[in-house]
C-alpha positions in Angstrom: 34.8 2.9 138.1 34.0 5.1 135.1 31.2 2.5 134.0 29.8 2.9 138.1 29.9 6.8 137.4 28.3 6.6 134.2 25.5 4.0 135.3 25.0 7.1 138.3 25.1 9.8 136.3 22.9 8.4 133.6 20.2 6.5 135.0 17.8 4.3 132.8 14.3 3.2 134.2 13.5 -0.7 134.4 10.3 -0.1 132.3 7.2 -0.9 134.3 5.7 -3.7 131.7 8.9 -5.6 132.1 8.8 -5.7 135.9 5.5 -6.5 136.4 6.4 -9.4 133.4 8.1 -11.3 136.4 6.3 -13.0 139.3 8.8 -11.2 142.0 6.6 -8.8 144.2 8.8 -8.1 147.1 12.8 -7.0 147.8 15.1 -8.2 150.7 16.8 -5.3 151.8 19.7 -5.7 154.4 21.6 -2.1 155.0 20.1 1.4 154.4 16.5 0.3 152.6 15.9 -2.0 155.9 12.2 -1.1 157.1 14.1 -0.7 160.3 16.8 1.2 159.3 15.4 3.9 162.2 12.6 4.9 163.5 11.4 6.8 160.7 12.2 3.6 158.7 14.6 3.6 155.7 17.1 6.1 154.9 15.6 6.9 151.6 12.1 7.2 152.5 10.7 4.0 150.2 9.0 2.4 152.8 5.9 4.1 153.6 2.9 4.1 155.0 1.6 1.1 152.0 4.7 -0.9 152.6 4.4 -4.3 154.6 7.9 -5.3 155.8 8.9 -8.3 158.0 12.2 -9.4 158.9 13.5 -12.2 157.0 17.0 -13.6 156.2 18.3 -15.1 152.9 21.2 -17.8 152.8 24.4 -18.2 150.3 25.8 -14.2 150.9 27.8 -12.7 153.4 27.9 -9.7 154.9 30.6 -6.6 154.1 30.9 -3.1 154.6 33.8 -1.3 152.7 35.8 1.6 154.9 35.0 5.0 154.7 31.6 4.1 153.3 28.4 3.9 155.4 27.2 1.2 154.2 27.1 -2.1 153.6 27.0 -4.8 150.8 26.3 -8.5 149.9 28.0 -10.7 148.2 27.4 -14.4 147.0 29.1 -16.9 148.8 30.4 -20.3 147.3 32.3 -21.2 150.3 29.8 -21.0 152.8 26.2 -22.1 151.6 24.7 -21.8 155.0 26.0 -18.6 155.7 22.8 -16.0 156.6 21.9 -11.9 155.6 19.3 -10.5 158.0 17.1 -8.1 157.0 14.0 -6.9 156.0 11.6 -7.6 153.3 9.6 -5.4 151.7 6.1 -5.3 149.7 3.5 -3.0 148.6 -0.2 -3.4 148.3 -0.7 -2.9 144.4 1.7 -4.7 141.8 2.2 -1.0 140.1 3.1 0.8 143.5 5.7 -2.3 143.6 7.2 -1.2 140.4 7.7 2.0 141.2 9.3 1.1 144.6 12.1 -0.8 142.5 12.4 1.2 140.0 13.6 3.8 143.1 16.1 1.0 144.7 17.4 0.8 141.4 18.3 4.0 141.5 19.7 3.8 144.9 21.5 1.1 144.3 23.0 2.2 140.9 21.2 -0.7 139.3 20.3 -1.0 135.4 19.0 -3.8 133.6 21.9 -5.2 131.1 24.5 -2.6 132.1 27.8 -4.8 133.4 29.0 -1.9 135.4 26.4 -0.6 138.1 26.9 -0.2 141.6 24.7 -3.1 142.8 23.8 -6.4 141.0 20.3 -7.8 141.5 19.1 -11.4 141.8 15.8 -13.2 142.7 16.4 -15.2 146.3 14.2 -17.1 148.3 13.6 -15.0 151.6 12.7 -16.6 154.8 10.2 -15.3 157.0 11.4 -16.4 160.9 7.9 -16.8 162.9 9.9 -15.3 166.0 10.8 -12.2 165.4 9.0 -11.6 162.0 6.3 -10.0 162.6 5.9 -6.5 161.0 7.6 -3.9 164.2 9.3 -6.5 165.5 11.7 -5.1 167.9 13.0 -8.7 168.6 16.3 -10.2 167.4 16.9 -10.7 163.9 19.0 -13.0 164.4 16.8 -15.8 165.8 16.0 -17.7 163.2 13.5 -20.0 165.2 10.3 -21.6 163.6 10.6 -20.3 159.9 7.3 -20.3 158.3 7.5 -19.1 154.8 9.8 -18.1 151.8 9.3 -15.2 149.6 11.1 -14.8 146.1 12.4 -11.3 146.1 15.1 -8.8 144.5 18.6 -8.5 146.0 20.8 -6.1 145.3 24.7 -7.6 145.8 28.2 -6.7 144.5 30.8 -9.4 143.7 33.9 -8.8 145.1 36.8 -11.1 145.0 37.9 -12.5 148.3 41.1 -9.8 148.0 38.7 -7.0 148.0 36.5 -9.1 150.9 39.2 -8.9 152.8 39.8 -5.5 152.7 36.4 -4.6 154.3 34.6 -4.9 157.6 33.0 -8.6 158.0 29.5 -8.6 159.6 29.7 -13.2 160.4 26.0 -12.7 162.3 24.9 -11.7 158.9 23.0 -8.5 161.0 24.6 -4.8 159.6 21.9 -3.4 162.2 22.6 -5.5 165.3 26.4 -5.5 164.4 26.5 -1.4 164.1 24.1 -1.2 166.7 26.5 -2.8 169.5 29.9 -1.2 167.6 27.9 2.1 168.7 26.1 1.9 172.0 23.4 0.3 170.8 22.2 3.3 168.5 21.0 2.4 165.0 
């Protein structure tokens, strides 16, 4: 915990040059940074007017949300290969509008480059586009994975929890935080 408190308390910037170093242009976001999140969009105000989001899902994590918390995490899965995250995925029109976007979800999301003990983990994925439901708006179900088109790499931010502490939390199976909190809570988001 001190090391989680510490990574908060004394954030260090991914430098720009070493993003843009990497081919990875887009991140997969799943719980609060979700272009969908509400209305207005995210919680934290990163997608804007620049940002083109579709859904998308990613496979090999599942789906958590510890109590008292609001929300939610993901976490690699060995057991379950198949298993889906739905979400969003996020890009911006210039690659140094990009790099600044991450380098605010890695403040977010307590990530630092090297540092063992941050809040979140990131990893490149392959994303998924689903042609039904994907388009950019969408108010369809994520969930439908129908006709997928195209994958995207992109950033993920995960913890790794041990099944102990998995099972300690609340399990989202449809791999949607957003559907499954929408229909925990009349449908609001």
């Amino acid at each position: 915990i001190i090391g989680r408190l510490t990574a908060l308390a004394q954030p260090v910037t991914e430098p720009e040059k070493d993003i843009l170093a990497r081919p990875v242009r887009a991140i997969f976001s799943y719980g609060t940074l979700r272009a969908d999140y509400s209305k207005e969009g995210d919680k934290w105000k990163v997608v804007d007017s620049s940002c083109k989001w579709k859904r998308a899902f990613v496979t090999g994590f599942e789906l958590f949300q510890e109590p008292n918390l609001y929300y939610p995490f993901c976490s690699p899965t060995t057991e379950k290969k198949s298993a889906k995250v739905f979400g969003t995925l996020l890009t911006w029109p210039t690659d140094q509008l990009f790099a600044k976007k991450l380098q605010i979800c890695n403040r977010i999301e307590g990530y630092e480059p090297g540092r063992k003990h941050g809040l979140y983990k990131r990893a490149v994925v392959k994303a998924t586009i689903a042609a039904k439901g994907g388009e950019e708006g969408s108010q369809s179900s994520n969930s439908t994975v129908g006709d997928c088109t195209e994958t995207i790499l992109a950033y993920i931010y995960f913890q790794e929890k041990s099944q102990q502490q998995k099972e300690k939390c609340a399990a989202f199976p449809n791999g949607d935080w957003l559907q499954s909190k929408g229909s925990t809570k009349s449908g609001n988001r």
